[in-house]
C-alpha positions as a printed NumPy array, in Angstrom:
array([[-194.613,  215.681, -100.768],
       [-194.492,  218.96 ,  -99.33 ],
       [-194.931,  222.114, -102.132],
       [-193.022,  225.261, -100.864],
       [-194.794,  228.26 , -101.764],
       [-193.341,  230.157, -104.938],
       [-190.474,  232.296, -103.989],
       [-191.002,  234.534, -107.467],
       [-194.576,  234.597, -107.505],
       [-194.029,  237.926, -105.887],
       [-191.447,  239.228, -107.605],
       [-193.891,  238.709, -110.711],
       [-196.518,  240.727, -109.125],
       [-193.793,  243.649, -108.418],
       [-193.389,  243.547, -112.08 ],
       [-196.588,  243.66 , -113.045],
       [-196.912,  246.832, -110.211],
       [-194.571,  248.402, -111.887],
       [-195.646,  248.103, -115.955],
       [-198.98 ,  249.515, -114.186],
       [-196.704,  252.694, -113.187],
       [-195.093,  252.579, -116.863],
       [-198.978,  252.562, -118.004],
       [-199.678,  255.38 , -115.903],
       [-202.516,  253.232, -114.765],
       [-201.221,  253.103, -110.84 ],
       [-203.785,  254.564, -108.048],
       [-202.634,  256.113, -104.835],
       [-204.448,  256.398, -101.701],
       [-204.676,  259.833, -100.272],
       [-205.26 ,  261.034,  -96.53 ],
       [-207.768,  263.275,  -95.618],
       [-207.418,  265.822,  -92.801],
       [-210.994,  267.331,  -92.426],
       [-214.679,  266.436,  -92.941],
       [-215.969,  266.057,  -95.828],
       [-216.371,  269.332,  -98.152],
       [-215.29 ,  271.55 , -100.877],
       [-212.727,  273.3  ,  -98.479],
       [-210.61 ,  269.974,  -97.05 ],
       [-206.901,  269.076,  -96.106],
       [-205.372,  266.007,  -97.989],
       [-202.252,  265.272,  -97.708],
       [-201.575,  268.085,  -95.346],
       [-202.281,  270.7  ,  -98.026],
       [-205.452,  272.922,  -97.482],
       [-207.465,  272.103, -101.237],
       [-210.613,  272.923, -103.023],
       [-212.034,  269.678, -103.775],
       [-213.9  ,  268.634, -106.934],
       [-214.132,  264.986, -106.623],
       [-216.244,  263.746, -104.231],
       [-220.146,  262.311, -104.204],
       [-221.566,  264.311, -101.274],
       [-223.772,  266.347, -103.784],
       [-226.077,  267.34 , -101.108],
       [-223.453,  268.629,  -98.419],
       [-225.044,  266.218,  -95.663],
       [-222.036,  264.594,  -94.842],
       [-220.623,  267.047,  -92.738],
       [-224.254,  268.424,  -91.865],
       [-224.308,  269.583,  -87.708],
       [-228.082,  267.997,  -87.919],
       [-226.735,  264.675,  -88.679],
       [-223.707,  264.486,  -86.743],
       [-225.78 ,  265.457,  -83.747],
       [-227.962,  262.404,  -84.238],
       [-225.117,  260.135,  -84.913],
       [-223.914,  261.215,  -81.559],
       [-226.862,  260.692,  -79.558],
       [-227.554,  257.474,  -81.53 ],
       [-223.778,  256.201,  -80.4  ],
       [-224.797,  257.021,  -76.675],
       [-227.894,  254.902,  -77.114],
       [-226.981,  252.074,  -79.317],
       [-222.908,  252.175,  -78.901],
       [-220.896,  252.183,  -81.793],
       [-221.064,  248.151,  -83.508],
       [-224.011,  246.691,  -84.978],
       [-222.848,  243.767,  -82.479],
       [-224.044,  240.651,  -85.18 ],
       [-226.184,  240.368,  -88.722],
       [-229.672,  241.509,  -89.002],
       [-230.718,  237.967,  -88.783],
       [-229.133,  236.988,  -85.354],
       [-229.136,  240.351,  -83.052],
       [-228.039,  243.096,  -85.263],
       [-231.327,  244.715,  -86.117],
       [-231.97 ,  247.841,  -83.885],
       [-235.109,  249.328,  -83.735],
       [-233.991,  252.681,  -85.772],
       [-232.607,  250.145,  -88.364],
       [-235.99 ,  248.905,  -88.698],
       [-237.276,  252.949,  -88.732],
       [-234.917,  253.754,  -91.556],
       [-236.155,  250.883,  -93.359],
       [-239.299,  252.026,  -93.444],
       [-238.763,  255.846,  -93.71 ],
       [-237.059,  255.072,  -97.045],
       [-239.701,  252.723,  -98.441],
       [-242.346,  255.724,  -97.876],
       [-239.566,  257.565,  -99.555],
       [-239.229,  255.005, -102.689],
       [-242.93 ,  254.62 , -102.74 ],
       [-242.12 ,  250.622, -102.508],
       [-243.929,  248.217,  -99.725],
       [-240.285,  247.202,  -98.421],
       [-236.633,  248.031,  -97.633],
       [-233.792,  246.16 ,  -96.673],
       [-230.596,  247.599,  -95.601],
       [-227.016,  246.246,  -96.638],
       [-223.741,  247.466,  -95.421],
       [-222.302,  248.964,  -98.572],
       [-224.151,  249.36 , -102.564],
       [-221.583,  246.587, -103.655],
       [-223.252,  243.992, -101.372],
       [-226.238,  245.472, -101.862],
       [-225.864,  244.262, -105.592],
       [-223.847,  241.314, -105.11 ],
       [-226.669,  239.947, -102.747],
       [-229.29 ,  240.662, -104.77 ],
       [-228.694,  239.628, -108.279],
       [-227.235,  235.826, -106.427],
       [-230.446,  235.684, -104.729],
       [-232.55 ,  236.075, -107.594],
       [-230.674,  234.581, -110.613],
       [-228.881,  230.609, -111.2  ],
       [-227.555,  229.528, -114.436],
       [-230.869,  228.474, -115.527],
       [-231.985,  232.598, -115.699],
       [-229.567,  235.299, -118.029],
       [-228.656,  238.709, -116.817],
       [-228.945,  241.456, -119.109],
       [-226.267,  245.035, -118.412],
       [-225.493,  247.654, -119.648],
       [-221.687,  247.765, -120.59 ],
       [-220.732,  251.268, -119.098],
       [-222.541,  249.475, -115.525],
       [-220.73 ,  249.882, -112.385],
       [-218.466,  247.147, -111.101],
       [-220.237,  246.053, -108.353],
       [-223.045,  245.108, -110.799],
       [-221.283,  243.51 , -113.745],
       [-219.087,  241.36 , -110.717],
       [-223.024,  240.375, -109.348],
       [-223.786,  239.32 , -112.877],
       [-220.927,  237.026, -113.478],
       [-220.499,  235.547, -110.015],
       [-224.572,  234.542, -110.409],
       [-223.903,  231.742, -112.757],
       [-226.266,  232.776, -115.194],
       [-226.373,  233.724, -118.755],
       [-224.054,  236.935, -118.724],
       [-224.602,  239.271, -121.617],
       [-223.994,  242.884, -121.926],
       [-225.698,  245.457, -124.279],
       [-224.094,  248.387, -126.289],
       [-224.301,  251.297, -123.764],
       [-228.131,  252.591, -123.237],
       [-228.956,  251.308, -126.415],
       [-232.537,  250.245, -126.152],
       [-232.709,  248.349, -129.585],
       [-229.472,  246.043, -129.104],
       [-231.115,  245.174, -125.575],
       [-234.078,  244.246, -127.277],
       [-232.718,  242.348, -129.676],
       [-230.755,  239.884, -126.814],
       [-234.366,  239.935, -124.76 ],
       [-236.311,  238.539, -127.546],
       [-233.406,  235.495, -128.335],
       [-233.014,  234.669, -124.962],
       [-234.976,  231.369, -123.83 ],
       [-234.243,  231.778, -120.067],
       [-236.244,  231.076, -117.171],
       [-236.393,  234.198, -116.027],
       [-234.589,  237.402, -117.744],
       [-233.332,  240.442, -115.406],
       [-231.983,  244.018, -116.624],
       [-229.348,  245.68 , -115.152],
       [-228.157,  249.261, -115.41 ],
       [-227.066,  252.187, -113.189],
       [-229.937,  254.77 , -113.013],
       [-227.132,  257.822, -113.508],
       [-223.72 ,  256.141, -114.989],
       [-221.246,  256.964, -112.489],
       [-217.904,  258.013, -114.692],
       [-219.891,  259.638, -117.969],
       [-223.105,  261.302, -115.577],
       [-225.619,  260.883, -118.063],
       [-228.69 ,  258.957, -117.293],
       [-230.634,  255.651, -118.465],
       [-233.244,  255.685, -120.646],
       [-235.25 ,  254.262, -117.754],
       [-238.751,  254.58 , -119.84 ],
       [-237.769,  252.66 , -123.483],
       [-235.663,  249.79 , -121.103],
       [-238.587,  249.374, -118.472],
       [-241.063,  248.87 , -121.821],
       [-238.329,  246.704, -123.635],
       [-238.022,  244.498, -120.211],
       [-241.946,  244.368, -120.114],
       [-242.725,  243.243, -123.639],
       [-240.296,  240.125, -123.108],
       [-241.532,  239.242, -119.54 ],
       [-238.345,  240.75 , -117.63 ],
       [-237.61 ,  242.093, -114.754],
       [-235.689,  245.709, -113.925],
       [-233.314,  245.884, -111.82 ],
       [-231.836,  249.791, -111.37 ],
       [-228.64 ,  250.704, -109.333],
       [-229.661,  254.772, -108.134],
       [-226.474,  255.335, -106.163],
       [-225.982,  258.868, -108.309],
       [-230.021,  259.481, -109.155],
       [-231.278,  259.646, -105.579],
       [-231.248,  262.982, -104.143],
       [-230.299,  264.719, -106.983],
       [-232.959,  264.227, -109.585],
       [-236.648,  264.112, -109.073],
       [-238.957,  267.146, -107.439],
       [-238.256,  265.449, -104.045],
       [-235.027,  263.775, -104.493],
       [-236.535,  260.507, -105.515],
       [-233.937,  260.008, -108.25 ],
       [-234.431,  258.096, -111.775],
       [-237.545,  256.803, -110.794],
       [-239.468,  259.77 , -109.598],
       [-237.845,  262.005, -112.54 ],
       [-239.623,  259.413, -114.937],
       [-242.7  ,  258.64 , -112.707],
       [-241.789,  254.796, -112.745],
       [-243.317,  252.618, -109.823],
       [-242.669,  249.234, -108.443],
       [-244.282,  247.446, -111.941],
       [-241.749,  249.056, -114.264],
       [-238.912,  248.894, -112.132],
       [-238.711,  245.812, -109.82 ],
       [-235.596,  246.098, -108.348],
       [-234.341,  249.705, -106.878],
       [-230.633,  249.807, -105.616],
       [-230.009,  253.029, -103.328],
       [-226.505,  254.175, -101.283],
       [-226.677,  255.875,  -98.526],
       [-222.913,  257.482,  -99.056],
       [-223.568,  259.702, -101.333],
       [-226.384,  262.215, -101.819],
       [-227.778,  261.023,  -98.496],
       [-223.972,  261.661,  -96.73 ],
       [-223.788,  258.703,  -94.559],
       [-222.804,  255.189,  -95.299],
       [-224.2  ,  251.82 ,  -96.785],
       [-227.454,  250.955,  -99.009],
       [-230.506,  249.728,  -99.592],
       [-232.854,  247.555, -101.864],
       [-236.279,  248.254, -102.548],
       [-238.838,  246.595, -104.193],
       [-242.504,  244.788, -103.154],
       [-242.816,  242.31 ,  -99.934],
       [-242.19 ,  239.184, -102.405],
       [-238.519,  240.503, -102.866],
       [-237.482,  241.766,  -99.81 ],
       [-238.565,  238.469,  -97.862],
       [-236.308,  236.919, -100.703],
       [-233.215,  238.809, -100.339],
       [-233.461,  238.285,  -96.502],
       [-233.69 ,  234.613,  -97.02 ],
       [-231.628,  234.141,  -99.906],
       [-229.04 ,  237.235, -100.265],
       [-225.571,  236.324,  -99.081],
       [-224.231,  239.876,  -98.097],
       [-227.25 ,  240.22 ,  -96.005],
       [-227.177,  237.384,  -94.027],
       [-223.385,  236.576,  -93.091],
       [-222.522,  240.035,  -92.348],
       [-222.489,  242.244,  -89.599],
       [-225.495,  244.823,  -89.831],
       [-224.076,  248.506,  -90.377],
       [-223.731,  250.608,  -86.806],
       [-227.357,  252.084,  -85.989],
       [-226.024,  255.359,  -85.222],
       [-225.301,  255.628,  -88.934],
       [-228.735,  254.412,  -89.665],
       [-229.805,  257.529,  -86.607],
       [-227.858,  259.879,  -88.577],
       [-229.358,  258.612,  -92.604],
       [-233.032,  259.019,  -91.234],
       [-232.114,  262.783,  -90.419],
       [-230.461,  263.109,  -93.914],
       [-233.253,  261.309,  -95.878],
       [-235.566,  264.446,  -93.874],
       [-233.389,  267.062,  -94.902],
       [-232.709,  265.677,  -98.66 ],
       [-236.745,  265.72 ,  -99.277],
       [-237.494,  269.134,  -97.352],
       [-234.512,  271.574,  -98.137],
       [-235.573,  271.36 , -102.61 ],
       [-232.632,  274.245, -102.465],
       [-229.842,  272.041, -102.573],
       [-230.891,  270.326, -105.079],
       [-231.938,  273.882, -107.089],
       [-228.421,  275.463, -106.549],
       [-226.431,  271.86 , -107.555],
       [-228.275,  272.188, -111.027],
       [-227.365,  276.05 , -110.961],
       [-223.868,  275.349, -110.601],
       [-224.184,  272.523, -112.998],
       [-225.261,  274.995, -115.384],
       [-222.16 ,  277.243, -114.429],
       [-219.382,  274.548, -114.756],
       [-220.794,  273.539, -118.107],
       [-221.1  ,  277.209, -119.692],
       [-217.651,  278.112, -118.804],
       [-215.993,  274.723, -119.607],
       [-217.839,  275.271, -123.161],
       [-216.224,  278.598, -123.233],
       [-212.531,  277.127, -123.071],
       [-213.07 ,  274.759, -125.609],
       [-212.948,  271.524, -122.725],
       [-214.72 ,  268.61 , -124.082],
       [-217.667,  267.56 , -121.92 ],
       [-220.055,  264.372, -121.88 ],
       [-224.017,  265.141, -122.25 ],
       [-224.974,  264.921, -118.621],
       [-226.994,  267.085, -116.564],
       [-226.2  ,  265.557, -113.529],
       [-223.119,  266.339, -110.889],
       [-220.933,  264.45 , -112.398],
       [-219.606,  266.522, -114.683],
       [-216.388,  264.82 , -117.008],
       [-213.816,  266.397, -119.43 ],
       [-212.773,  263.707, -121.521],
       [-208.975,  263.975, -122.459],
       [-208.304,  260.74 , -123.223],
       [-204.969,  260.321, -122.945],
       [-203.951,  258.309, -119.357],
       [-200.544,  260.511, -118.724],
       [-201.869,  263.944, -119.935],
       [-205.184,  263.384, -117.41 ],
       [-202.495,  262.737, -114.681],
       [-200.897,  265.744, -115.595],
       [-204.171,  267.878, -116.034],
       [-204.375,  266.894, -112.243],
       [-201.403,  267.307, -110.57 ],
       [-201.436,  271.309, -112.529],
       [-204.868,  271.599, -111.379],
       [-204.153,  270.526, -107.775],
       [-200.526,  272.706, -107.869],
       [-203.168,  275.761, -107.848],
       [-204.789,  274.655, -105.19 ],
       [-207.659,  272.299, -107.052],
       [-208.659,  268.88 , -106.229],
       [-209.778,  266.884, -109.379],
       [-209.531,  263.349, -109.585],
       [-208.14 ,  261.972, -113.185],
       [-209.791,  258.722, -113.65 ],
       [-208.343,  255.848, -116.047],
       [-208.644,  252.538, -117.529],
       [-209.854,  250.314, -116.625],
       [-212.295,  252.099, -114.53 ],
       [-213.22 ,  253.997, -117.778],
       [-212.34 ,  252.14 , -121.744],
       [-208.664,  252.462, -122.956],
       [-208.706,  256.238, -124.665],
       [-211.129,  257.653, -122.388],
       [-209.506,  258.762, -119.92 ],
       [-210.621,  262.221, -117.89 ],
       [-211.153,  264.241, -115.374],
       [-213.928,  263.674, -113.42 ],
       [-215.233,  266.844, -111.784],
       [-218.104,  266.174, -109.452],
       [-220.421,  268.985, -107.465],
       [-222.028,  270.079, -104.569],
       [-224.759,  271.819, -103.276],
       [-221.867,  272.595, -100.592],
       [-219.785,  274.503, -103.462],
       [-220.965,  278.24 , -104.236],
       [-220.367,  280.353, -107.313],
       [-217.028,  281.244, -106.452],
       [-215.63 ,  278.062, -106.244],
       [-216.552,  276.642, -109.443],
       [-215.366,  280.132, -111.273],
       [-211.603,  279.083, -109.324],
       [-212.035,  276.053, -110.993],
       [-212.601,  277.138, -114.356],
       [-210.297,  279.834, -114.346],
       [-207.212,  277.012, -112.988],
       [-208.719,  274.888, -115.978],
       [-208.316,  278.194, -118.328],
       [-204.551,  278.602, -117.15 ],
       [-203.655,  274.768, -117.221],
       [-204.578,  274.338, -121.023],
       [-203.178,  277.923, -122.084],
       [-199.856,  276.479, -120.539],
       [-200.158,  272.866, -122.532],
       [-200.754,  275.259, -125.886],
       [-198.407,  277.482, -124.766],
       [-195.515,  273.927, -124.23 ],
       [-197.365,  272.193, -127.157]])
């Protein structure tokens, strides 16, 4: 008997596209028109952009394109096959190691984006005899890893060290990893790295930290969460890096001791069936990994214009998380008035991103203004004063 396929099952997802609109919950692509930096075109509208994760400017850096270029003349353009059949180029292999000096870790191993960096990683080392311990504000890509592993799945009460340690010391599994984000991605603030590492130790655990916002941001040399709180390779097993943010290129990394790199590259998934990422972009990340750890200004002038943004929001009464970092949210809670907050903002000229559930928990929604070492003084002061004018008019309407 043949089964025809289901004439309404997409009229039933068109309704369920469209409560999503009622819910103000719907997300829209836009086009950009320009590199990547505060001054852009999207949309074919010339905008001062608050929203995205190049908080070291390197992603439009002459230095690095230049040795993308020359990189694409010498190595073309694919990576050509996976790392394990004919993909890994020599400045692959370079990077690798430039960033495991960098870590202060034996090994590296490069994956083609964070999410299979952390997909690959947690499969490779946990089965449903072993029980995954995150954080419940963790990024996507890490709770999917968790859940998709097979093993025990449990999430603690966000960077609360006690209700961690309390699942830790009931769980009988084989072997017990922790998960969190090193610097949370939507609220900015930052794990308590040193009480988790201790609470992971005392039960036998491992640590397993995703860095994607820490590195090049915090630490004296950009090291991220792990330099700012002097933790090495015996605290923190596991060290998740992207290369698209700070670092202003593209893909990750994992880094840990030879034991778990050898493991991923026989084990991990995302490592071995996929195509390795082009070398030129690994030509271009070795130049922005120099530039991140010699040119400490950038990261100096991002935490003065932190300082800025957070004075002057404080001033108008916006309600901020407790973050130091350059992620930088007003909560508003509300799905439709953050929509509207952002279309006001961007009708002067701004480029702030609202975010919304379920990215963020139902009656959190906000805007999430992010910074740059790219931005200057002025920039931030436009922002604050198109802030200033879009809640006088909501009073003003209210």
């Amino acid at each position: 008997m043949t089964h025809q396929p289901d004439a309404g099952g997409f009229d039933k997802l068109a309704a369920e596209l469209t409560e999503r609109r009622q819910q103000h919950l719907y997300r829209k692509r836009r086009q950009l028109q320009s590199p990547q930096q505060p001054h852009l075109r999207c949309d074919g509208r010339d905008l001062l952009a608050f929203c995205s994760n190049d908080y070291l400017g390197l992603a439009n850096h002459p230095q690095v394109i230049t040795s993308f270029q020359q990189a694409a003349n010498q190595y073309g353009v694919g990576g050509g096959a996976s790392h394990l059949v004919i993909g890994h180029s020599r400045v692959h292999h370079q990077l690798e190691d430039a960033l495991a000096e960098f870590t202060g870790r034996e090994r590296v191993l490069l994956f083609s984006s964070g999410y299979m960096a952390n997909l690959g990683t947690i499969n490779a080392l946990l089965d449903k005899h072993d029980a995954v311990f995150e954080d419940r504000l963790n990024h996507a890509s890490l709770i999917d890893a968790g859940l998709l592993s097979g093993a025990r799945f449990q999430r603690y009460l966000h960077n609360s060290v006690d209700a961690l340690e309390n699942k830790l010391q009931r769980s009988t599994a084989r072997r017990k990893l922790v998960v969190c984000d090193g610097v949370f991605s939507m609220d900015g603030d930052i794990a308590p790295l040193p009480e988790i590492t201790r609470a992971a130790a005392d039960q036998g655990a491992w640590v397993m930290v995703d860095d994607a916002h820490g590195f090049g941001c915090l630490g004296e040399n950009g090291g991220g969460c792990t330099e700012h709180f002097s933790l090495n390779t015996d605290r923190v097993q596991v060290l998740v890096g992207t290369l698209g943010k700070a670092f202003g290129t593209s893909g990750a990394f994992v880094a840990g001791d030879e034991v778990l790199i050898e493991t991923l590259i026989q084990h991990a998934r995302t490592y071995i069936y996929t195509t390795a990422m082009p070398p030129a972009v690994a030509a271009a990340t070795l130049i922005s990994l120099k530039l991140l750890q010699a040119e400490a200004w950038r990261r100096d002038k991002l935490q003065a214009l932190i300082a800025r943004f957070r004075a002057g929001a404080n001033q108008l009464g916006l309600q901020l998380m407790d973050t130091s970092t350059p992620i930088q949210p007003i909560l508003i809670g509300d799905e439709a008035r953050a929509l509207e907050l952002s279309a006001q903002l961007e009708e002067r000229g701004l480029l702030v991103t609202a975010i919304r559930p379920p990215t963020v928990p139902r009656g959190t929604a906000r805007l999430r203004v992010t910074l740059s070492a790219s931005h200057d003084e002025k920039d931030v002061d436009r922002l604050l004063d198109g802030l200033a004018e879009c809640c006088s008019d909501e009073s003003s309407n209210g």
